[in-house]
DOZASE-322792 format. One record per residue: residue number from 1; residue in three letters; chain; x, y, z of N, C-alpha, C, O, CB in turn. Coordinates in nm, 4 decimals. Each point is the difference from the previous one (the first is absolute). Last residue first. Glycine has a CB too. Layout:
DOZASE-322792
<site nr="NUM" rest="ALA" kette="A" n_xx="X" n_yy="Y" n_zz="Z" ca_xx="X" ca_yy="Y" ca_zz="Z" c_xx="X" c_yy="Y" c_zz="Z" o_xx="X" o_yy="Y" o_zz="Z" cb_xx="X" cb_yy="Y" cb_zz="Z"/>
...
This chain:
DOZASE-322792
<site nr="65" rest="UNK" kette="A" n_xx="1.6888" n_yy="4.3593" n_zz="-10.3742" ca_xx="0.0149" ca_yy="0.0582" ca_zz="-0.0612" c_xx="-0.0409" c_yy="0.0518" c_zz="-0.1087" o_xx="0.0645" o_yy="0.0903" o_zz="-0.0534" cb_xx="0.0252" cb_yy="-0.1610" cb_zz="0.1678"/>
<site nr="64" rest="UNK" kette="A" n_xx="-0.2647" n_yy="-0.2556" n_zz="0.2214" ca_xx="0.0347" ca_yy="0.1772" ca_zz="0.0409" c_xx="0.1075" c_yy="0.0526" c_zz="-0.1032" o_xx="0.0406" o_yy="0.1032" o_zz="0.0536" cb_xx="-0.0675" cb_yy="-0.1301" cb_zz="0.2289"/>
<site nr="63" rest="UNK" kette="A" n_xx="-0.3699" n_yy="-0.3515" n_zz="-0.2329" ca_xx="0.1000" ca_yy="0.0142" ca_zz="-0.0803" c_xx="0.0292" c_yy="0.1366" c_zz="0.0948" o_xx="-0.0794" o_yy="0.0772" o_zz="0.0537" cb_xx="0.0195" cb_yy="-0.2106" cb_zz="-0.3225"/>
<site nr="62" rest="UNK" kette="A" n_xx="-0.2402" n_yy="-0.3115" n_zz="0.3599" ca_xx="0.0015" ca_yy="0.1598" ca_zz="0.0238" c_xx="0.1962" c_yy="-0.0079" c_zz="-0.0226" o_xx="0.0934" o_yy="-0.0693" o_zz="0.0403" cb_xx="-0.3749" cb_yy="0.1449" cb_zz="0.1908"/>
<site nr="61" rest="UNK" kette="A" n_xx="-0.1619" n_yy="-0.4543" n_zz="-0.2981" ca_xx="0.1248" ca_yy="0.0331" ca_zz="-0.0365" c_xx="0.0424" c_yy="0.1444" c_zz="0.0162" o_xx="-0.0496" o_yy="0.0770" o_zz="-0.0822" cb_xx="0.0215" cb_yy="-0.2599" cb_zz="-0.0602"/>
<site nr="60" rest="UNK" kette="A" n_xx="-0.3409" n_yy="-0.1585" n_zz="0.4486" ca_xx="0.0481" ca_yy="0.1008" ca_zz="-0.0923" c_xx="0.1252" c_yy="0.0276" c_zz="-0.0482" o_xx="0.0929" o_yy="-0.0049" o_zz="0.0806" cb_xx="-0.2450" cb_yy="0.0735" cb_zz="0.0070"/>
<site nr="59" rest="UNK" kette="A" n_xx="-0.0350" n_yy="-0.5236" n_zz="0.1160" ca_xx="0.0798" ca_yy="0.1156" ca_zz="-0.0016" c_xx="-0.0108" c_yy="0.0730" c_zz="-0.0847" o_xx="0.0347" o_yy="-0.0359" o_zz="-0.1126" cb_xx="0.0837" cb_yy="-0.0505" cb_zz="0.2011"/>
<site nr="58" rest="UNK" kette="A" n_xx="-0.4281" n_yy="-0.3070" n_zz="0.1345" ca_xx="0.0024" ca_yy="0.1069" ca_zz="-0.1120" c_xx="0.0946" c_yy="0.1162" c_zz="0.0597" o_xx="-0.0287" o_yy="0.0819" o_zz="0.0873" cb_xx="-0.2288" cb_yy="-0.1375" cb_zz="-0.1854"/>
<site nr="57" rest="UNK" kette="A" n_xx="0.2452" n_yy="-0.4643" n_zz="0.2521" ca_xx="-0.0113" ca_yy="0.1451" ca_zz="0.0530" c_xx="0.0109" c_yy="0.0480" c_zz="-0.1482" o_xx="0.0706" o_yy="-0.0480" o_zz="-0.0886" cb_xx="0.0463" cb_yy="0.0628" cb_zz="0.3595"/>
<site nr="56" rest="UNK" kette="A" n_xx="-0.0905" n_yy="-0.4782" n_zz="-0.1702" ca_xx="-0.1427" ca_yy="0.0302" ca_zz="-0.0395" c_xx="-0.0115" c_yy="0.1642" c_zz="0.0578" o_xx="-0.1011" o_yy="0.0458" o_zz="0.0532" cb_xx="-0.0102" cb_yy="-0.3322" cb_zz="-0.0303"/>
<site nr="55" rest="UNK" kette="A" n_xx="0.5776" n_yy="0.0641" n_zz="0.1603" ca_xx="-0.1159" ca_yy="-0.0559" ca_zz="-0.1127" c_xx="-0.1210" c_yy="0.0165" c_zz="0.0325" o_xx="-0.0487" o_yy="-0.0317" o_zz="0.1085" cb_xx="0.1690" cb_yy="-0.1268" cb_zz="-0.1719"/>
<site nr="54" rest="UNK" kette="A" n_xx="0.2210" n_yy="0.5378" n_zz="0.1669" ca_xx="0.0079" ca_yy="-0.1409" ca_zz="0.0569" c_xx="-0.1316" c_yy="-0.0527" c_zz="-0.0692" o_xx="-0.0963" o_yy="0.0677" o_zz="-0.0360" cb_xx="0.2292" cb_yy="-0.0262" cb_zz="0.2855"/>
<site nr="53" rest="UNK" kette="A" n_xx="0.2810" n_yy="0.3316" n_zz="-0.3677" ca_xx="-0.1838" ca_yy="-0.0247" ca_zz="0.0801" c_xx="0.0535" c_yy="-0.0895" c_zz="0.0571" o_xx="0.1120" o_yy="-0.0292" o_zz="0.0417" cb_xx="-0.3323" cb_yy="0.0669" cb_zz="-0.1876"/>
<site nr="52" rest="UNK" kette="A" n_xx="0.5647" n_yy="0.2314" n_zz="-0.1412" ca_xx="-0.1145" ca_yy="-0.1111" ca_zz="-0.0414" c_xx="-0.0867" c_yy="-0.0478" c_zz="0.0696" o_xx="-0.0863" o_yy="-0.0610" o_zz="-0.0631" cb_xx="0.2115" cb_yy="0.0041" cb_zz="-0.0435"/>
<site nr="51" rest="UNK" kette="A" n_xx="0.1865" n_yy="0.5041" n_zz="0.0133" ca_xx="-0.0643" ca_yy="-0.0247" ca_zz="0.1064" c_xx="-0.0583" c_yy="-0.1384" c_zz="-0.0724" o_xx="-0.0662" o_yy="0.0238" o_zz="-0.1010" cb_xx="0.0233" cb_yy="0.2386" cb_zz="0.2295"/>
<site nr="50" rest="UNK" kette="A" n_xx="0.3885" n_yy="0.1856" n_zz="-0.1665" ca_xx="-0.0038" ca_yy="-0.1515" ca_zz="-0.0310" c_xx="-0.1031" c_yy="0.0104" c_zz="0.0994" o_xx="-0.0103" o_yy="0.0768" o_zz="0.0957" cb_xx="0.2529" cb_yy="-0.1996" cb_zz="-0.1750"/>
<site nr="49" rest="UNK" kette="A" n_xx="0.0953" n_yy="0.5242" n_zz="-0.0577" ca_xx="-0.1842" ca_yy="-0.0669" ca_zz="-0.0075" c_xx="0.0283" c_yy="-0.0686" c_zz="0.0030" o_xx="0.1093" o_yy="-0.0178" o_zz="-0.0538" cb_xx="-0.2533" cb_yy="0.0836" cb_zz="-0.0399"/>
<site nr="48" rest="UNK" kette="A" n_xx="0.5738" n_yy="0.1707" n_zz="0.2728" ca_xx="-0.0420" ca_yy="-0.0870" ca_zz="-0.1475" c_xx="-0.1451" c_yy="-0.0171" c_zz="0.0834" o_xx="-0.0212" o_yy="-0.0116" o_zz="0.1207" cb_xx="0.2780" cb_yy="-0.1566" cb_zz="-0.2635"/>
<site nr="47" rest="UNK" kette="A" n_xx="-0.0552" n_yy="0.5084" n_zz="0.4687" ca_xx="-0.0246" ca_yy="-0.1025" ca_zz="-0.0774" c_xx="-0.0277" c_yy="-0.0207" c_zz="-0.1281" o_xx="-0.0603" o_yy="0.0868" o_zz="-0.0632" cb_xx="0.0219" cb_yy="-0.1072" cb_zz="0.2302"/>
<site nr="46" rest="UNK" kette="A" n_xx="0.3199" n_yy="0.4375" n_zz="-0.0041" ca_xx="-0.1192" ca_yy="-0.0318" ca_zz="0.0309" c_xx="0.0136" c_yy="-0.1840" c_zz="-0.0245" o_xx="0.1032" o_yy="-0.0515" o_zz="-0.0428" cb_xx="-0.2295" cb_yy="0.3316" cb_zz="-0.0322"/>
<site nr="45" rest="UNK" kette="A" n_xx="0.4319" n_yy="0.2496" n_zz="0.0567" ca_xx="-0.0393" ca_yy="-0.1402" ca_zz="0.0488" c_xx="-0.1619" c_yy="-0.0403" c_zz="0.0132" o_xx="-0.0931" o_yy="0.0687" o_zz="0.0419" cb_xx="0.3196" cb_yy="-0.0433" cb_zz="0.0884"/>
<site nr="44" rest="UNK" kette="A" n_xx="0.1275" n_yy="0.3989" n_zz="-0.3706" ca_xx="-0.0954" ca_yy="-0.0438" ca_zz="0.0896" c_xx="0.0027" c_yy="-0.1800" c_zz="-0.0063" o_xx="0.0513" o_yy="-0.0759" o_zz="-0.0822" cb_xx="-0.2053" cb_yy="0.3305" cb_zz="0.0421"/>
<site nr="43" rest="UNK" kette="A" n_xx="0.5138" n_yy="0.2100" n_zz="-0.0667" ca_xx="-0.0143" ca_yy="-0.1177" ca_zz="0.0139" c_xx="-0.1348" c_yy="-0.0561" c_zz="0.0429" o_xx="-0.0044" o_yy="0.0280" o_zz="0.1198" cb_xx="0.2288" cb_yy="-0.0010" cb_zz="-0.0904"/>
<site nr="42" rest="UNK" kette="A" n_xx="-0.0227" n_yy="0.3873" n_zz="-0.3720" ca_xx="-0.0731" ca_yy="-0.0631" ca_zz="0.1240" c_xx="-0.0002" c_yy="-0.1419" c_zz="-0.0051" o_xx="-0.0118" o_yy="-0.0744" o_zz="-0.0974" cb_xx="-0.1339" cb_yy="0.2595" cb_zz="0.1153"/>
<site nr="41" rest="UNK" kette="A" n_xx="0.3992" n_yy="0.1273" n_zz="-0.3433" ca_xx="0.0766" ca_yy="-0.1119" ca_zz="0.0988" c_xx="-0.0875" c_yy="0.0157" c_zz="0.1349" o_xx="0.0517" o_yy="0.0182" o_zz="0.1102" cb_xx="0.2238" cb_yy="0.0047" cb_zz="-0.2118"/>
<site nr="40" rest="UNK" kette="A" n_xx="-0.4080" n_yy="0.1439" n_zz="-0.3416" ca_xx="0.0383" ca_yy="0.0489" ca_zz="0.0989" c_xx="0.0773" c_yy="-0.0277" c_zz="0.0878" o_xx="0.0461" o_yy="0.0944" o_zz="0.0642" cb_xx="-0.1845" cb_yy="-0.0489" cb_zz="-0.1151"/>
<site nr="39" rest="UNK" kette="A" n_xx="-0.0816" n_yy="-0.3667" n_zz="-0.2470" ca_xx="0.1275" ca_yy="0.0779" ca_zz="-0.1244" c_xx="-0.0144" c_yy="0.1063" c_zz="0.1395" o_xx="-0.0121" o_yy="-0.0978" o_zz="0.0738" cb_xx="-0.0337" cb_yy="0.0716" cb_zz="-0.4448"/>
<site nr="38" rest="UNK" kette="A" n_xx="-0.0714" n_yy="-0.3503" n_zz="0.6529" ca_xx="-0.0933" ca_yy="0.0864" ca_zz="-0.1124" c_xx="0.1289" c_yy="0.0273" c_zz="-0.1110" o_xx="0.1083" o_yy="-0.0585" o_zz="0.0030" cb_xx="-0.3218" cb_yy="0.2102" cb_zz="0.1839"/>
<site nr="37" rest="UNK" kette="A" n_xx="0.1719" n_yy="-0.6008" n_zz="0.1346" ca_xx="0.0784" ca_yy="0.1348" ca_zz="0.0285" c_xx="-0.0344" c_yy="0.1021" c_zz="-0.1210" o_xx="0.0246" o_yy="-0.0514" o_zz="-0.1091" cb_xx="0.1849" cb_yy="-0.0789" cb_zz="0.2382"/>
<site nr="36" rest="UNK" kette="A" n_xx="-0.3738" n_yy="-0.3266" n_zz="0.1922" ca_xx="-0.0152" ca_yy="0.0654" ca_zz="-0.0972" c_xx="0.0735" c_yy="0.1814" c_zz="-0.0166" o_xx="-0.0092" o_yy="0.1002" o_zz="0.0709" cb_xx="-0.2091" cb_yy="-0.2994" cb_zz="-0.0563"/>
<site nr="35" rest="UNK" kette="A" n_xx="0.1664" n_yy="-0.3693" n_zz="0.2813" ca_xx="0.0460" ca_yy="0.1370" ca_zz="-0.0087" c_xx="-0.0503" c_yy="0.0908" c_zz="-0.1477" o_xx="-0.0406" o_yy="-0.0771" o_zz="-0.0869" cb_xx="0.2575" cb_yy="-0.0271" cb_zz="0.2451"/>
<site nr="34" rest="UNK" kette="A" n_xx="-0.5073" n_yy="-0.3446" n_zz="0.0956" ca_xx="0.1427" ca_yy="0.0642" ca_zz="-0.0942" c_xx="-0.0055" c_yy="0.1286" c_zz="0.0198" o_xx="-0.0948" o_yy="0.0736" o_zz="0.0272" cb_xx="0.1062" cb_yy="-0.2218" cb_zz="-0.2202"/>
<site nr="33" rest="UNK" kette="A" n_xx="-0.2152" n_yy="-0.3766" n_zz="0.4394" ca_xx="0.0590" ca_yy="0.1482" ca_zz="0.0086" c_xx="0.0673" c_yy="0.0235" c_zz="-0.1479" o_xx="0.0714" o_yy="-0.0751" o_zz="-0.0664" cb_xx="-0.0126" cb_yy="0.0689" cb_zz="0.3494"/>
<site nr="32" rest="UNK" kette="A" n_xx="-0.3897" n_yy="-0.3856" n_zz="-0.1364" ca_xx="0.1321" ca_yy="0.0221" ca_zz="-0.0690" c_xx="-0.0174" c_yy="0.1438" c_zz="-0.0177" o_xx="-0.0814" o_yy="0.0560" o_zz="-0.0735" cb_xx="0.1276" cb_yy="-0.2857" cb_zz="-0.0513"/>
<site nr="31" rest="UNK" kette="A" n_xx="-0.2672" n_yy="-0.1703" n_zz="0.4319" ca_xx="-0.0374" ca_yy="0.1156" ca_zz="-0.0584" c_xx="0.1936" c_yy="0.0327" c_zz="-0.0444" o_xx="0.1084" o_yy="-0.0343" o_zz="0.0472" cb_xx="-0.4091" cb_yy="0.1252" cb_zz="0.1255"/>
<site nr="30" rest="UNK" kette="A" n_xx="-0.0395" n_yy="-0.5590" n_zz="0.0371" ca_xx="0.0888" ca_yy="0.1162" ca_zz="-0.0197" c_xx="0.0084" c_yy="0.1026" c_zz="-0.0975" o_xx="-0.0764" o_yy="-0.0065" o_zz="-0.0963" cb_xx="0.1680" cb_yy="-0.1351" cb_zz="0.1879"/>
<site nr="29" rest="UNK" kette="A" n_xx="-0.3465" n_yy="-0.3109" n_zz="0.2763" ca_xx="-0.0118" ca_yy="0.0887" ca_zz="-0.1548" c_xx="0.1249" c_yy="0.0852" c_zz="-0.0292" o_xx="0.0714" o_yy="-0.0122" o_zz="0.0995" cb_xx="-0.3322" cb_yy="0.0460" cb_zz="-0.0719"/>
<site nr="28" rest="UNK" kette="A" n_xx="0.1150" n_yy="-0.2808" n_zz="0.3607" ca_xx="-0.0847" ca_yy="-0.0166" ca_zz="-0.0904" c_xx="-0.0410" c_yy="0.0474" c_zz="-0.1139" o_xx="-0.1020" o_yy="0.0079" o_zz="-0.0685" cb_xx="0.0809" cb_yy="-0.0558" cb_zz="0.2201"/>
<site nr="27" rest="UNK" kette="A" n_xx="0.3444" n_yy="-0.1915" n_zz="0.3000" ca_xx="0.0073" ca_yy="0.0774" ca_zz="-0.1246" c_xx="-0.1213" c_yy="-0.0142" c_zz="-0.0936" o_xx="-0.0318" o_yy="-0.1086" o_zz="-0.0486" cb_xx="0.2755" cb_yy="0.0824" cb_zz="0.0679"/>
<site nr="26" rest="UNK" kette="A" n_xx="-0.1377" n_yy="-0.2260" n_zz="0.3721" ca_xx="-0.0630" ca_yy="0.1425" ca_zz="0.0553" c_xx="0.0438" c_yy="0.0596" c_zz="-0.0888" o_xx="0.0333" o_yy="0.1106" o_zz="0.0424" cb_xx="-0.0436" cb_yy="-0.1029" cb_zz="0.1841"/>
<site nr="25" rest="UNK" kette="A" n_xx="0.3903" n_yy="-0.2975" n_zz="-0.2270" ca_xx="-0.1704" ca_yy="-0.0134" ca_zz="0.0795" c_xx="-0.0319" c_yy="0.0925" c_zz="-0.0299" o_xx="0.0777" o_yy="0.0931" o_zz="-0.0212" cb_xx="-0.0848" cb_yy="-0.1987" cb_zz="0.2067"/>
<site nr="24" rest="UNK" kette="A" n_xx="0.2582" n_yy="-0.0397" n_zz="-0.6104" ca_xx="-0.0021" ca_yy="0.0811" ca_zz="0.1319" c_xx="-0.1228" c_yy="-0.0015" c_zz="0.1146" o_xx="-0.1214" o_yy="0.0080" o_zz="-0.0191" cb_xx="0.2540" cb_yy="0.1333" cb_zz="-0.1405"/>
<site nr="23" rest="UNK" kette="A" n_xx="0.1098" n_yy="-0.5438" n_zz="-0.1994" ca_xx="-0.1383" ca_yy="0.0727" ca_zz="0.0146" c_xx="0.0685" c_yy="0.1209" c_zz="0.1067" o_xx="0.0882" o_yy="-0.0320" o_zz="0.0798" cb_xx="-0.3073" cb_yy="-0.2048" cb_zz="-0.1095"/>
<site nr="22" rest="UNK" kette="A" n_xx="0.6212" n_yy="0.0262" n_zz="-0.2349" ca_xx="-0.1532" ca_yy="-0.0406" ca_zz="0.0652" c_xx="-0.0682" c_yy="0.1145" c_zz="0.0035" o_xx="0.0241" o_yy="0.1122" o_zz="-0.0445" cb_xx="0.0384" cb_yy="-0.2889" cb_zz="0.1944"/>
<site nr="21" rest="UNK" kette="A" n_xx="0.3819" n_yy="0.2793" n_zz="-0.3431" ca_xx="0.0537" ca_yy="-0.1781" ca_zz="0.0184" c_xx="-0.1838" c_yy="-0.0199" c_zz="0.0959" o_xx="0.0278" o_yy="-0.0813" o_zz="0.0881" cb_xx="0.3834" cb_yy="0.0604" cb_zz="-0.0283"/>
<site nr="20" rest="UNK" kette="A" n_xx="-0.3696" n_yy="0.3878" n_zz="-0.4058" ca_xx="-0.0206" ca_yy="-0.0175" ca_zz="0.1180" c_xx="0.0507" c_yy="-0.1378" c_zz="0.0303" o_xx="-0.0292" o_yy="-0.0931" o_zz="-0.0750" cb_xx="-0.1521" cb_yy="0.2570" cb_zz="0.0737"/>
<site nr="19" rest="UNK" kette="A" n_xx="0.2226" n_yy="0.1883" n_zz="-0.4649" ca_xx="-0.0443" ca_yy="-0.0641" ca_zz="0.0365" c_xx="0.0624" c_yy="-0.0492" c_zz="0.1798" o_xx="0.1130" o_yy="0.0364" o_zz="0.0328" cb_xx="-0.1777" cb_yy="-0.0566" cb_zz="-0.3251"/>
<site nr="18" rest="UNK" kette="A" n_xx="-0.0609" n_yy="0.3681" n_zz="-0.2239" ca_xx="0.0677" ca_yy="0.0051" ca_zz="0.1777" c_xx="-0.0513" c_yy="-0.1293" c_zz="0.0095" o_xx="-0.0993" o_yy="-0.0345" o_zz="-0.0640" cb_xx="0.0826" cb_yy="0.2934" cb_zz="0.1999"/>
<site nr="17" rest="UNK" kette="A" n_xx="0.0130" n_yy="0.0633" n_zz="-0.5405" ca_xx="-0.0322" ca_yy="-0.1128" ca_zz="0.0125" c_xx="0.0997" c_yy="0.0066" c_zz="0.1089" o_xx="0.1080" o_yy="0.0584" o_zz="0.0092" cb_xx="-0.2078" cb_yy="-0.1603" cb_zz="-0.2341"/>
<site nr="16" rest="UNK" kette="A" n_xx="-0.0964" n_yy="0.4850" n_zz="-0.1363" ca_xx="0.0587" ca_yy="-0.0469" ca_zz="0.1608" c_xx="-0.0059" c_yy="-0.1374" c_zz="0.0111" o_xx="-0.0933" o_yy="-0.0469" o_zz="-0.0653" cb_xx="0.0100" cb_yy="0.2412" cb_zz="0.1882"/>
<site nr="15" rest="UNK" kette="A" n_xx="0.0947" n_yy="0.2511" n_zz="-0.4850" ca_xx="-0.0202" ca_yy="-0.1806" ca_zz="-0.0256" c_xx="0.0405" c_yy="-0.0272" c_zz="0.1451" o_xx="0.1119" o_yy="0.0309" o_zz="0.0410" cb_xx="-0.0289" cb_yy="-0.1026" cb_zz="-0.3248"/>
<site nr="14" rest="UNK" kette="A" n_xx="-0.2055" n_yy="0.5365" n_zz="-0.0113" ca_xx="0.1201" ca_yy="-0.0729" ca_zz="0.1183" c_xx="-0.1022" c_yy="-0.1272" c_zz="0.0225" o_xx="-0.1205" o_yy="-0.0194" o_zz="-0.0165" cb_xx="0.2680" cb_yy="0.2601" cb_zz="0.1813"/>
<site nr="13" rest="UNK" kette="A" n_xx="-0.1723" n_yy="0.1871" n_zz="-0.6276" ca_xx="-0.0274" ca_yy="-0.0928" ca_zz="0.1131" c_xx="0.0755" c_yy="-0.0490" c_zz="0.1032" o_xx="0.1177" o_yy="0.0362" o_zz="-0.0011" cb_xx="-0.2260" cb_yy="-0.0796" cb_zz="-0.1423"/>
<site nr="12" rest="UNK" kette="A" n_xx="0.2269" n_yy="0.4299" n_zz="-0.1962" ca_xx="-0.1424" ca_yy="-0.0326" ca_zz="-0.0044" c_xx="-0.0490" c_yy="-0.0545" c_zz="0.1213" o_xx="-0.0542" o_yy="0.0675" o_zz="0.0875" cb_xx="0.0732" cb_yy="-0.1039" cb_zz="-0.3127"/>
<site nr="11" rest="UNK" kette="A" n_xx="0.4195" n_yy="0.0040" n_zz="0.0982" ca_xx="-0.0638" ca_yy="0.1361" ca_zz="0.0072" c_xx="-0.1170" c_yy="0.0669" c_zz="-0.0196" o_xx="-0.0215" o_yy="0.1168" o_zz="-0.0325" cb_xx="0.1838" cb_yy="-0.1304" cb_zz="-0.0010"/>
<site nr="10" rest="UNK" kette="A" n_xx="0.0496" n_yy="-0.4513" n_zz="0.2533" ca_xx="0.0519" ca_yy="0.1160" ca_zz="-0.1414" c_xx="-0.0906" c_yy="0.1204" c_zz="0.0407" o_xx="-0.0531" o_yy="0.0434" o_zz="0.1023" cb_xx="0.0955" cb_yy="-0.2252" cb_zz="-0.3429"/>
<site nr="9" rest="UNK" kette="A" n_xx="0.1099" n_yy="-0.2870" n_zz="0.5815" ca_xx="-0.0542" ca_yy="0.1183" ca_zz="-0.0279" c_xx="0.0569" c_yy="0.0649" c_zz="-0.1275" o_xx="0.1199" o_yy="0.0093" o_zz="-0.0266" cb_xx="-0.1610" cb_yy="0.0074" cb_zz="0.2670"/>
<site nr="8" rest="UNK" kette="A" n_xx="0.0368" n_yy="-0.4181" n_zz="0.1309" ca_xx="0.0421" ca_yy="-0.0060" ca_zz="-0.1394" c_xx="-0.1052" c_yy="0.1387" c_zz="0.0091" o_xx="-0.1031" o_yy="0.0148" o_zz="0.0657" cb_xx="0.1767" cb_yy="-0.3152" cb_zz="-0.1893"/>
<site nr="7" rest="UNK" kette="A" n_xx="0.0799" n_yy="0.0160" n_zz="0.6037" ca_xx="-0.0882" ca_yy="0.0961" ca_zz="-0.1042" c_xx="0.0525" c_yy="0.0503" c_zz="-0.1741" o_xx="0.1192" o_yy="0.0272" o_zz="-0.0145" cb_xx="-0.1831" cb_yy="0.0712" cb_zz="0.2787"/>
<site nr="6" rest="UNK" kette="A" n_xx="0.0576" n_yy="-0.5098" n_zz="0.2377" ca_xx="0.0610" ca_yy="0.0711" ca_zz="-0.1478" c_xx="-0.1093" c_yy="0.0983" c_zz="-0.0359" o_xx="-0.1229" o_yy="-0.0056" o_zz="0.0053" cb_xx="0.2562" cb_yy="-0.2123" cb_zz="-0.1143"/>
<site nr="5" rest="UNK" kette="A" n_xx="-0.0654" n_yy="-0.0044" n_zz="0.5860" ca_xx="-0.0778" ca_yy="0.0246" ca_zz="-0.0484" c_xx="0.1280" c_yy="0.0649" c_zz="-0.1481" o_xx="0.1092" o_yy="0.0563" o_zz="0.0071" cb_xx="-0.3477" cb_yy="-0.0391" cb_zz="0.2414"/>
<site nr="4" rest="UNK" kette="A" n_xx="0.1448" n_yy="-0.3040" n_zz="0.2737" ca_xx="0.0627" ca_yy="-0.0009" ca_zz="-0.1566" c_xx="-0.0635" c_yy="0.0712" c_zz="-0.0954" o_xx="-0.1100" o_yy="-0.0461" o_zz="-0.0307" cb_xx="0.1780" cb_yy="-0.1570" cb_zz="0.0631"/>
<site nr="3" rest="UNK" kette="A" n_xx="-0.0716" n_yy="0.1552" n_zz="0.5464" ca_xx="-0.1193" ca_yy="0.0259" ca_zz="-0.1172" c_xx="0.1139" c_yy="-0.0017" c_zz="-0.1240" o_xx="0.0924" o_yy="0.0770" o_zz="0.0258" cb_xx="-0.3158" cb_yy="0.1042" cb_zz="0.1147"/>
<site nr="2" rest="UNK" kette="A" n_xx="0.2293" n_yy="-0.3332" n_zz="0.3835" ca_xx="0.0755" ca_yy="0.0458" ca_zz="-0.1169" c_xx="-0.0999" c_yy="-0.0041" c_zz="-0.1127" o_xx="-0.0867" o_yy="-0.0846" o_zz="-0.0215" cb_xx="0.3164" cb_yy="-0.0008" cb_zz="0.1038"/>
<site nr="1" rest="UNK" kette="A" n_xx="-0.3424" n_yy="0.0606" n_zz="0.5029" ca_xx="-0.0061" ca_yy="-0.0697" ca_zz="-0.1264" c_xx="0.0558" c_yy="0.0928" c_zz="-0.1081" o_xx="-0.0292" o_yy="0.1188" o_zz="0.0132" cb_xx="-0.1724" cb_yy="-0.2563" cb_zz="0.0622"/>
């Protein structure tokens, strides 16, 4: 399956919007990778936070930066 995806980005923020011609089987969520490169020129990786539950779950909001 083809995934469509735009990204709009300044210098501050990035704007994603992707879209799927259907449902994926056996898909239950996803996760958005980023690169990061220091004023050193280190590179590290990690995930974007995201998390919304499932109804009547108390999510904590946990910030890492």
């Amino acid at each position: 399956m083809t995934a469509k995806l735009k990204v709009y980005a300044n210098e501050d923020d990035a704007l994603l919007f992707w879209s799927i011609p259907g449902p994926i089987d056996g898909c239950r969520g996803f996760a958005i990778a980023r690169r990061k490169t220091d004023p050193q020129g280190k590179t590290t990786e990690d995930f974007l936070p995201n998390r919304t539950g499932f109804e009547n779950e108390a999510v904590a909001a946990k910030r890492r930066w």
